[in-house]
C-alpha positions, -999 to 999 in steps of 0.1 A, spaced: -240 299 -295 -230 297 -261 -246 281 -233 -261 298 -204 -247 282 -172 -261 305 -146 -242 328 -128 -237 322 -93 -217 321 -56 -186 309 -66 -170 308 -33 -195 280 -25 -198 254 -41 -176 253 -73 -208 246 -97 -226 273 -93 -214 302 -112 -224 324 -137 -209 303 -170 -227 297 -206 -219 276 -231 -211 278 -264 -232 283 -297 -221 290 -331 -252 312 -327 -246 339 -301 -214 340 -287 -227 346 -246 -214 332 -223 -218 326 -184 -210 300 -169 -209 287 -111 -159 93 173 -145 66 184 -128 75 214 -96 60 206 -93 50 169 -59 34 176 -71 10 200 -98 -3 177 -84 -12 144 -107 -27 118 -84 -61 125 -83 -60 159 -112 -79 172 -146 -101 154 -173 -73 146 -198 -64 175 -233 -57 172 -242 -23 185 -264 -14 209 -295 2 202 -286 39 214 -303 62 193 -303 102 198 -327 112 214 -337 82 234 -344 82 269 -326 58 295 -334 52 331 -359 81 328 -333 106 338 -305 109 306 -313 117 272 -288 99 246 -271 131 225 -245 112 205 -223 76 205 -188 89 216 -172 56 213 -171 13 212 -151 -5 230 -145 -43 236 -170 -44 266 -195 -21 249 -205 17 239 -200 51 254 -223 78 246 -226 110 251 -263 118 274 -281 149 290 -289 144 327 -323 163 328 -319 158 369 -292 174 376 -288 197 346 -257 187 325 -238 167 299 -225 131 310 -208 104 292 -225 69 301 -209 39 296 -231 9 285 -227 -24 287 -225 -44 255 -239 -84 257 -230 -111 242 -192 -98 231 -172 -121 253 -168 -161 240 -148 -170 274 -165 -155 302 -198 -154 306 -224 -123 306 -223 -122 344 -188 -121 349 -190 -88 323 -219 -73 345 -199 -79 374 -169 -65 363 -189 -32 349 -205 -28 387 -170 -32 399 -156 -5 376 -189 23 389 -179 8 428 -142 11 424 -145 49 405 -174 57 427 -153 54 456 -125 82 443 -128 117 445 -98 131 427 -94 154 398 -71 136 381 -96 102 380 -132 104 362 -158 111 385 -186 84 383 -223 102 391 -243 70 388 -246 31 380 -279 14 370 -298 -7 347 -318 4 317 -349 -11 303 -337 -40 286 -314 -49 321 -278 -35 302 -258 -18 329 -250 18 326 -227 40 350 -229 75 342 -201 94 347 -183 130 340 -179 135 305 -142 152 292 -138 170 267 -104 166 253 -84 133 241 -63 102 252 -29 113 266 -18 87 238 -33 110 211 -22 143 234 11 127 229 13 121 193 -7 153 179 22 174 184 62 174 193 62 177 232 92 182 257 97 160 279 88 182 303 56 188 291 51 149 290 66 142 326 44 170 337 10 154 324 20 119 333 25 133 369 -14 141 371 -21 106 356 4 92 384 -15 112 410 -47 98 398 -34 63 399 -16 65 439 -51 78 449 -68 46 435 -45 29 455 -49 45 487 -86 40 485 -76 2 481 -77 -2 439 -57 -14 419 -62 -6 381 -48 -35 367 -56 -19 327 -32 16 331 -22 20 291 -21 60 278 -55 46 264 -71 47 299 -63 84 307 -79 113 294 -64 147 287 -86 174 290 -90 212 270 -73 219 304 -43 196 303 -58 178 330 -47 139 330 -79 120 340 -78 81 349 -102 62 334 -116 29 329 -112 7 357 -132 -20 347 -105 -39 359 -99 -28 390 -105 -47 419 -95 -42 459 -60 -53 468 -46 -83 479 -81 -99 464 -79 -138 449 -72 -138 418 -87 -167 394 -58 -169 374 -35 -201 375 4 -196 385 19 -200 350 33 -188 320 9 -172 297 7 -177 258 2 -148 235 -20 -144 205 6 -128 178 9 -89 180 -6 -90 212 27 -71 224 21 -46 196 -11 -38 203 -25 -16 225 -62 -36 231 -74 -53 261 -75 -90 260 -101 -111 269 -97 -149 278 -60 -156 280 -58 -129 307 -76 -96 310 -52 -66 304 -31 -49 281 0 -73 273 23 -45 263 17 -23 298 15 -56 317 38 -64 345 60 -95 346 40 -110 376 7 -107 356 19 -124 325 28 -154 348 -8 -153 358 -3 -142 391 -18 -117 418 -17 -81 409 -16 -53 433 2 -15 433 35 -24 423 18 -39 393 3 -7 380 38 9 391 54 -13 363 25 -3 338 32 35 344 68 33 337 63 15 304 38 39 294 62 66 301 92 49 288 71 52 253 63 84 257 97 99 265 119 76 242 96 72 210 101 31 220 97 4 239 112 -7 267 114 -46 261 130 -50 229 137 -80 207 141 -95 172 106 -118 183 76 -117 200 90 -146 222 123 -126 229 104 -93 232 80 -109 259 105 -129 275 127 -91 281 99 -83 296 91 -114 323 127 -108 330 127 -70 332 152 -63 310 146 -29 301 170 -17 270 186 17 282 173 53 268 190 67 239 218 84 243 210 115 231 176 119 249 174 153 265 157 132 296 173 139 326 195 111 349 170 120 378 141 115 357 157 81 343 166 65 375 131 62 390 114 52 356 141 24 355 135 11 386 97 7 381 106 -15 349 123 -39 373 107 -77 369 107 -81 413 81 -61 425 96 -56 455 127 -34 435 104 -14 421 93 19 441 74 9 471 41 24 457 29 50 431 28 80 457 66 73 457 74 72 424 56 102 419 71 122 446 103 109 431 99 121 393 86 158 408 119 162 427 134 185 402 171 197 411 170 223 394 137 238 409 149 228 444 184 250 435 158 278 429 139 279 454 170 280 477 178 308 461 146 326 463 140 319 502 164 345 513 147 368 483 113 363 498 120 373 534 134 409 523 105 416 498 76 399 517 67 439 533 69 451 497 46 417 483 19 428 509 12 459 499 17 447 463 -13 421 472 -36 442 486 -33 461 456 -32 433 438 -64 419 454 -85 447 445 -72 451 410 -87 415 408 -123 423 421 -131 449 394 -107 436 366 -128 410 350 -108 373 345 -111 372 307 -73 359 304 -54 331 291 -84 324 261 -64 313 235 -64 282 254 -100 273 244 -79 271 210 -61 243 220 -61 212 200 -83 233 173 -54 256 161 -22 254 181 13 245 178 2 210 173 -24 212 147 -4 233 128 25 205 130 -2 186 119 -18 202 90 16 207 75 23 173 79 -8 164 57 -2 188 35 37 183 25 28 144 28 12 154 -7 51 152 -23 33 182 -45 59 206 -58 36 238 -45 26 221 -13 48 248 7 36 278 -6 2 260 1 4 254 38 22 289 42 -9 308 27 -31 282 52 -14 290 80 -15 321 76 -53 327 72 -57 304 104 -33 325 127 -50 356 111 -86 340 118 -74 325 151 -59 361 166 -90 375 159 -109 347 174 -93 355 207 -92 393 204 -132 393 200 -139 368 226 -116 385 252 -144 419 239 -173 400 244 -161 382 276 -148 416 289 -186 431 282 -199 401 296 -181 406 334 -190 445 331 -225 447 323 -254 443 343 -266 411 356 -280 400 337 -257 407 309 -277 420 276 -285 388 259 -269 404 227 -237 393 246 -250 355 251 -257 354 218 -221 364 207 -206 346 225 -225 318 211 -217 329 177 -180 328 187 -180 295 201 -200 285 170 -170 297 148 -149 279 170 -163 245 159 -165 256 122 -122 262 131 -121 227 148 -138 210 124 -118 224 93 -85 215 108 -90 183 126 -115 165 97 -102 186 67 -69 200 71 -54 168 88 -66 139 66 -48 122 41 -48 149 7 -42 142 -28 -41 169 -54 -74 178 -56 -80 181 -18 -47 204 -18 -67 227 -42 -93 230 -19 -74 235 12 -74 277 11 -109 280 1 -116 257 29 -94 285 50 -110 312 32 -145 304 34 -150 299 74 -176 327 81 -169 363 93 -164 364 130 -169 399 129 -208 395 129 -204 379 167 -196 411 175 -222 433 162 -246 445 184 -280 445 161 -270 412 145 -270 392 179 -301 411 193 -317 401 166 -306 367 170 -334 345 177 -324 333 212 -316 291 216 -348 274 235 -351 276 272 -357 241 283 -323 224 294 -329 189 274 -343 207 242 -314 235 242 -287 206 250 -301 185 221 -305 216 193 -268 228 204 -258 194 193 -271 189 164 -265 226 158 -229 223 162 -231 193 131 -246 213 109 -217 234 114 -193 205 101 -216 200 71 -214 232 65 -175 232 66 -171 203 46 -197 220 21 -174 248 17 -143 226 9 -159 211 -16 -162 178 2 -197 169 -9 -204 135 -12 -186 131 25 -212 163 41 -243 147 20 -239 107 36 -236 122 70 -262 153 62 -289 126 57 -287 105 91 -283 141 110 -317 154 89 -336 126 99 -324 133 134 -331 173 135 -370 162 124 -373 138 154 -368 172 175 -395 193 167 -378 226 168 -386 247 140 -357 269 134 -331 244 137 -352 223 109 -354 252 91 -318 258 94 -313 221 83 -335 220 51 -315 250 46 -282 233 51 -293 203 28 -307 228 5 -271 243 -6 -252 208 -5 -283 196 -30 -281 220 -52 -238 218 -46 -241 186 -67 -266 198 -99 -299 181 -75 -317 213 -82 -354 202 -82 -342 187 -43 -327 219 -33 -360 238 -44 -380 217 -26 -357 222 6 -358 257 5 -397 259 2 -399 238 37 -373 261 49 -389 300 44 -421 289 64 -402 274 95 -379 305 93 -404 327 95 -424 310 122 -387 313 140 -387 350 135 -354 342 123 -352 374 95 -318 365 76 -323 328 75 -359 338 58 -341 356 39 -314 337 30 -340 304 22 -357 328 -1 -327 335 -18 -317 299 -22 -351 294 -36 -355 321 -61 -322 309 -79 -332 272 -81 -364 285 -98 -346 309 -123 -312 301 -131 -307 267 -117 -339 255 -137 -348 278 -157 -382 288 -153 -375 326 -157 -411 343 -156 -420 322 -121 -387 333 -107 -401 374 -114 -426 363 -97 -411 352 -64 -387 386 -66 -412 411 -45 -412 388 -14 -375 383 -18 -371 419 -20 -391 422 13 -375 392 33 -339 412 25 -351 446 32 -360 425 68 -332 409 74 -312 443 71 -280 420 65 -253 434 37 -237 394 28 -274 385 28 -280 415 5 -249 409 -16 -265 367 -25 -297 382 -33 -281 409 -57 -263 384 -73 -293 357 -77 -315 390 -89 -291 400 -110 -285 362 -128 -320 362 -133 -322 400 -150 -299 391 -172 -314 356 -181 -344 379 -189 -330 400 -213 -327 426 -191 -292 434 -187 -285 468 -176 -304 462 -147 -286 431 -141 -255 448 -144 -265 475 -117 -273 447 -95 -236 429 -99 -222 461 -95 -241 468 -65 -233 429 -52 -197 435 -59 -194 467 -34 -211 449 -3 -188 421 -9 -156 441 -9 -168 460 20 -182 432 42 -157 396 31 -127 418 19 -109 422 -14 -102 386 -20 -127 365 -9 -140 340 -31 -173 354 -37 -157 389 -49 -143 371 -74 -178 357 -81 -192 392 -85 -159 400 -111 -170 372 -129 -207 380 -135 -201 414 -138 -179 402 -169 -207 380 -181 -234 412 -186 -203 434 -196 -203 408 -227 -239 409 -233 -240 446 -236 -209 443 -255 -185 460 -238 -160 432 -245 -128 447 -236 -142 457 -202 -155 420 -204 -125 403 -206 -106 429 -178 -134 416 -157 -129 379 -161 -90 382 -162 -92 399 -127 -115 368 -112 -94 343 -126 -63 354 -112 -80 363 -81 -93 332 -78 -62 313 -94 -45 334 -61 -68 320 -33 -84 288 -46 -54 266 -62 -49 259 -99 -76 229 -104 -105 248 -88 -137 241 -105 -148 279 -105 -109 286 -120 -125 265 -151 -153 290 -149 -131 315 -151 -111 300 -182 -145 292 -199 -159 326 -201 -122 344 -213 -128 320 -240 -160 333 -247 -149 373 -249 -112 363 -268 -141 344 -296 -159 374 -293 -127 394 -300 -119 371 -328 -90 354 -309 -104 318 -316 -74 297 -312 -65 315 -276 -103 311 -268 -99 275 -272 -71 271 -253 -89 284 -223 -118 266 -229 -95 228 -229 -82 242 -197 -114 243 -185 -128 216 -194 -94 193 -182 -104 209 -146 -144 202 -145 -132 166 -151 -110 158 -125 -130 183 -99 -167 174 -106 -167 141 -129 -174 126 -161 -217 136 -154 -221 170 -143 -238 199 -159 -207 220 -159 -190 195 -182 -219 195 -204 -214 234 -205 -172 228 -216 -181 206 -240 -204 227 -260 -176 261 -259 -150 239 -269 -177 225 -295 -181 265 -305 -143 271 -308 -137 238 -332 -166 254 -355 -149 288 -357 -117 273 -368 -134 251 -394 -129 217 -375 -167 211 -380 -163 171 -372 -143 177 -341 -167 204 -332 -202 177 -342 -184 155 -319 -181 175 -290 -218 190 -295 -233 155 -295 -215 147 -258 -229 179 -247 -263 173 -259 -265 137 -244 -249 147 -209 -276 176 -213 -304 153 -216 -293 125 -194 -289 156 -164 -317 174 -171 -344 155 -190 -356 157 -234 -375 194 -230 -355 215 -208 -348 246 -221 -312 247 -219 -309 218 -244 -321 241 -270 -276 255 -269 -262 219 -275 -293 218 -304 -290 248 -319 -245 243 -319 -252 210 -335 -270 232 -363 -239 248 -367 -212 222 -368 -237 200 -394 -238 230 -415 -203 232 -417 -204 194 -430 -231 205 -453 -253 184 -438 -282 211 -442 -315 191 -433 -302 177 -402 -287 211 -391 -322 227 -397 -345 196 -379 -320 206 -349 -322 242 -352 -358 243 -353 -365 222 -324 -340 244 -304 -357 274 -317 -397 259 -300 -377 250 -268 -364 285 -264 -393 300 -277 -414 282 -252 -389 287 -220 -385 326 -226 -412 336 -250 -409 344 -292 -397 380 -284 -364 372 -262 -332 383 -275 -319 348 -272 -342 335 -297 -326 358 -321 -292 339 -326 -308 306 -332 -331 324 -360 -303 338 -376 -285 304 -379 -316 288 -391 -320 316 -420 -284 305 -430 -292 271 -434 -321 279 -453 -298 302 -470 -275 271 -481 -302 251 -492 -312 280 -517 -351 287 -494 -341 324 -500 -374 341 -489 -374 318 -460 -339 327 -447 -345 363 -449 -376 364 -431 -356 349 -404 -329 375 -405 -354 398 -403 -372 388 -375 -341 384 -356 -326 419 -365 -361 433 -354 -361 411 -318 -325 425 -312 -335 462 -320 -365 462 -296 -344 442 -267 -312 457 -270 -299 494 -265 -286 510 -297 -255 503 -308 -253 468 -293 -230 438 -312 -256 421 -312 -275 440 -335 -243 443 -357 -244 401 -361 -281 401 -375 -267 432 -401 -241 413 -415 -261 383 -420 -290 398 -436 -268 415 -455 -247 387 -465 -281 370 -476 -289 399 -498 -249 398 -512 -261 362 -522 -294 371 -536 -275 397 -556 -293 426 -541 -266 447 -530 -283 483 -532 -297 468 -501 -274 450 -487 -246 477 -484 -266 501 -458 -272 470 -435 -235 465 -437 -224 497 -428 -246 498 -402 -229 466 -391 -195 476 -396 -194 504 -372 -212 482 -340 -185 458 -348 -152 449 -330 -120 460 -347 -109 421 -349 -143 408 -369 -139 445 -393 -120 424 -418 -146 402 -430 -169 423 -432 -151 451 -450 -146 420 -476 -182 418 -478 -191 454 -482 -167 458 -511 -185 428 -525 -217 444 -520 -205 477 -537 -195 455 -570 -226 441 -570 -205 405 -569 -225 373 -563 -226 362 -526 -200 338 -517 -214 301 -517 -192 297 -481 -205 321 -462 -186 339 -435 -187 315 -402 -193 335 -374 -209 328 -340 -235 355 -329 -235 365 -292 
């Protein structure tokens, strides 16, 4: 007998599928930021204690703390709300007690110069500061804008850039840095570290805690500094020998003397030595000689085949010079120097005399021009906003990860990646350019269907980001190949931003500023959870799913904690925590509803209905629950939403003994899917399967096995070779080719499924449990009864270990170990286990249940062996009488409790009786299982003495 697994959403979570096990009973299956992390290495510096920022809190009365951004060697940056002036800032807090040299004041002091010296720049390319103050334990803040984007060192390294590209970005960092030093500052830290690139490309200076006004006394003493070792390497600000950067320092500075302009001149041109050379500029076989190169300014020359211009190197050179006075006179030069292109000044001579004879033409073109503009909406130019999440770069970057594998299919794999992003990218842009288009036409103010989308849109934009910068990019092995495409797959429709009832019946964000900002936070983790829930990255999304829960019920708003029990909800039941997930979902459906958020009711309900049923098996309280499931979908009016609730209704039909509703239902589920995900998404392939699994239970076991073939390749095609629900998919083609009477194919499929749920989901997992016992059922049909006693007893103890000593589905590991013990001849203990199976399933689904029949039919042939006659027929018959009230005419089923009756009256030597219940038999049977009982019949017809080794055959 096989186990019953519980059908499920394959596309989500790789455990949760539709999948029995085995008995030799009934053969049924069914199985379902730190800022910079280069500049902080864990080596780099002693631990520091963190300050006590915690989301949520409130500093200086005015900015509410959102999320820590980053930690430095002077203390933390977080990310804050600035309920004052309405918007997001990034404050910078002073950590105390970090520095052995220099004393806490000095710090402070050097923290209120950094807010004085930024304060007194207005620039775009340098960070504006808003604000510098204390907060209530006396730590300094300043408060200033807050960038999205990256350090132009990881700008630089996430993708191959032309020089031109990096000269053009260094330029704005350059500007930045000459109007520091016309306002009297000198930055005295300038490293690729200290710059920030925005979504826009825009180089920002930052971080001049350094800084100080020019020509100012220095404390430093006139010498030769010493070095700590790697100090050269490594891109970190020291503290105590000399404050800076020692690889971006100038000559004059490692002497310990006065810095000024010229200074951050050198620091510039190292910076963009690196950039455009991929090196150094100060080479040498030593620290000492590398050090010493650069006191002395000897600068190695570029590479000769470096595509960088003469006119480009000649300035750079010239800053590298150890004299300050030989470098360029100040940073307003150099810059002016490295943006006198030839080749644009030759083309703008060549325009001038162009411009003169078309400038009557231009103007009328202008006007026209002009008021083209005023009614053409400026939604232009937005696959931008895609930068960094899926461009050029990332791409270079997720196929770097992915061929860094060494796997012979790791190609084809990033190919078929690519290809779903640029797919789910283009559309991206095409429906945002729609919505942002409606947006600029309508009304003001616009309908707030259109907010909403474009909410929805941006929200699929993080889902994008997240899956190729914290998925896509890390380090893969094997496994995480495998899960790469679903990943891909599995980010959710963007379609539905775009549909006009779905976002107006949204439920809208809140409306005060410091409540919305903080919910849109923590909204946009639960989109990462979410993410890393669909590529199978559990144990990561359930560490970090934890902290962020605690944090969403600090809040107080109820539909994002319903939308977080929710979230914690699927990744519990993800790892077989079923009795959590329950729990979850109940906490959900009343928040939900309160929210007047229809599909997430609905949804919760859905979650909840299968941990009750299928997940856990309490089958009549799960009928109970289906009436107010039924209502929350009819609510929600949502076809995916629809499509989960058909399947969970549908597992738990079937579970009931009710399959041809259940296979309406699948059939039903199967159609919304294709229509609403598309013909190969994961969970059409989950419908395929089920569908398969109540096709065998009715015993249509050709259509069966087409069923499973076409999930398995489907999903063999779009999730990778090792995927757990690709062992599902094994596991139950095993079951139909048993039922066929292929037994050695069948457990071939079921080692390859087993092998999988190994590697993919571990040693303790119910899953496992479920391959052991079908590759326990296989062993017994080929007459390898210790093999198969061996495989039974794992499944029973993983069985009772997961799920405790009187769950019902232990009565499938019992009621197998019946089988392979009778096999042995080991008839008591195959009939102690077979009756205790026979009261837990009795007990779980009542004494009527078709899937009581199986295990009283094995019992009557173990009574049969042990010569109870009168015993094991009453037993037969009770089964052949549950299987004829439950089960349509003509169902396999019925045919299994014929032939064994009848094969018990063969035995008795009653064959006058026996040979109508083998005819009967012999036309519901299969054309492979006709043989043996053709054998029988003719036995029956001689009136020959039963055979003492009965026929071993699993019953579905």
């Amino acid at each position: 007998m096989r186990d019953k697994a519980p059908p499920g959403e394959g596309g989500e979570s790789g455990t949760g599928v539709f999948e029995e096990d085995a008995t030799l009973v009934r053969t049924v299956i069914r199985d379902v930021i730190d800022l910079n992390p280069r500049t902080a290495p864990p080596s780099a510096s002693p631990a520091l204690p963190p300050l006590p920022m915690v989301a949520g809190q409130l500093l200086a009365n005015r900015y509410t703390v959102l999320q820590v951004l980053g930690r430095g060697s002077m203390g933390e940056v977080v990310s804050a709300y600035d309920a004052r002036l309405d918007r997001c800032v990034a404050l910078k807090l002073l950590r105390r007690e970090t520095d052995a040299i220099h004393p806490q004041e000095d710090l402070e002091a050097r923290m209120v110069r950094e807010a004085q010296a930024m304060a007194r720049l207005s620039h775009p390319n340098v960070v504006a500061v808003y604000d510098v103050g204390t907060i209530e334990d006396g730590a300094i803040f300043i408060a200033m804008e807050r960038v999205e984007g990256q350090t132009l060192r990881s700008w630089c390294e996430q993708a191959p850039r032309s020089w031109r590209d990096i000269l053009t970005v260094y330029l704005g960092a350059g500007h930045g840095l000459a109007a520091a030093h016309e306002a009297g500052l000198v930055h005295r830290d300038f490293k690729p570290e200290n710059v920030l690139v925005g979504r826009d490309e825009r180089a920002r200076v930052t971080d001049f805690g350094l800084a100080r006004a020019s020509a100012s006394p220095t404390t430093e003493v006139s010498r030769n500094l010493s070095l700590p070792p790697g100090a050269l390497d490594s891109p970190l600000t020291l503290h105590g020998t000399l404050l800076g950067t020692p690889r971006y320092m100038a000559p004059e500075l490692l002497r310990g003397e006065a810095a000024d302009a010229r200074s951050d001149v050198f620091a510039f041109c190292v910076a963009l030595y690196e950039a455009l050379y991929g090196q150094h500029p100060f080479a040498g076989a030593t620290q000492a000689e590398s050090i010493q190169n650069q006191r002395e300014g000897r600068a190695r020359p570029p590479p000769m085949n470096s595509p960088v211009p003469a006119w480009v190197e000649h300035p750079l050179m010239q800053g590298l010079r150890a004299d300050p006075a030989q470098r360029p006179e100040s940073m307003r030069a150099l810059v002016a120097e490295l943006e006198d292109d030839p080749e644009v000044r030759r083309r703008l001579r060549r325009r001038v005399v162009l411009v003169a004879a078309l400038m009557s033409t231009l103007s009328a073109l202008i006007v026209g021009a002009v008021v083209m503009l005023k009614e053409r909406p400026r939604c232009v130019r937005l696959e931008r906003q895609l930068h960094g999440v899926w461009d050029l770069g990332m791409r270079w970057r997720v196929r770097h990860a992915i061929l860094n594998t060494h796997l012979p299919y790791a190609q084809e794999s990033f190919t078929r990646v690519a290809e779903l992003l640029d797919g789910y990218s283009a559309q991206w842009v095409k429906l945002r350019g729609e919505v942002c288009t409606a947006s600029q036409g309508a009304e003001q103010p616009p309908p707030a269907w259109l907010a909403r989308g474009t909410e929805c849109l941006e929200s699929r934009r993080e889902q994008l980001r997240v899956l190729t910068t914290e998925v896509l990019t890390r380090d893969m092995d094997a496994e995480h190949l495998e899960q790469a495409e679903t990943a891909a797959r599995s980010l959710s429709p963007l379609e539905t931003c775009t549909d006009i009832n779905a976002m107006s019946a949204a439920v809208p964000p809140p409306e005060e500023p410091a409540l919305r900002a903080r919910v849109e936070t923590l909204q946009a983790q639960m989109e990462r959870l979410e993410t890393l829930r669909k590529a199978a990255r559990y144990g990561e999304a359930l560490e970090s799913g934890t902290e962020w829960l605690r944090e969403v019920e600090q809040v107080g708003y109820p539909r994002l904690r319903a939308l977080a029990y929710h979230q914690m909800a699927k990744l519990k039941e993800s790892v077989g925590k079923y009795a959590d997930a329950e729990a979850l979902a109940r906490q959900a459906i009343p928040l939900a509803a309160k929210s007047k958020d229809l599909v997430l009711v609905a949804e919760a309900w859905t979650v909840l209905v299968r941990q009750v049923g299928w997940r856990q098996g309490r089958y009549p309280e799960a009928m109970g629950l289906m009436l107010a499931l039924e209502s929350a979908v009819d609510c929600a009016d949502d076809d995916e939403t629809r499509a989960d609730a058909l399947n969970t209704q549908a597992v738990t039909y079937q579970r009931m003994g009710r399959h041809e509703e259940a296979r309406q239902k699948h059939e039903h589920a199967l159609a919304l899917r294709q229509k609403v995900l598309g013909p190969e998404h994961p969970l059409v392939a989950t419908s395929y399967n089920n569908l398969g699994i109540v096709l065998a239970e009715l015993g249509q076991f050709e259509q069966a096995r087409a069923s499973y073939d076409h999930a398995l390749q489907l999903r063999r095609k779009t999730l990778g070779k090792g995927h757990p629900l690709v062992a599902q998919s094994y596991s139950n083609l095993g079951t139909v080719l048993s039922e066929l009477g292929r037994h050695e194919e069948a457990r071939d499929m079921y080692e390859h499924a087993l092998a999988i749920r190994k590697k993919a989901l571990g040693l303790e997992h119910p899953d496992v449990a479920s391959s052991f016992t079908n590759l326990g059922v296989a062993l017994t049909e080929l007459g390898r009864y210790s093999e198969a006693l061996t495989m039974q007893e794992s499944a029973l103890a993983l069985r009772r270990k997961l799920l405790g000593p009187e769950h019902p589905d232990l009565a499938t590991p019992l009621a197998n170990l019946g089988g392979a013990l009778r096999g042995l001849h080991r008839y008591a203990e195959a009939r102690t286990h077979l009756e205790h199976a026979l009261a837990l399933r009795e007990k779980a689904l009542g004494a009527d249940h078709p899937d009581v029949a199986p295990i009283l039919d094995e019992l009557g042939r173990v009574l049969a062996d042990m010569g109870r006659y009168a015993e094991a027929r009453a037993h037969h018959e009770r089964a052949l009488a549950i299987q004829e009230k439950a089960l349509r005419p003509g169902h396999p089923a019925i045919a299994v409790s014929l032939a064994h009756l009848g094969e018990l009256l063969v035995h008795m030597k009653r064959g006058n009786e026996a040979i109508p219940l083998l005819e009967r038999a012999l036309g519901l049977t299969p054309e492979p299982r006709r043989a043996e009982l053709r054998a029988l019949l003719e036995r029956a017809r001689e009136g020959a003495p039963g055979n003492k080794a009965p026929v071993a055959r699993p019953v579905p």
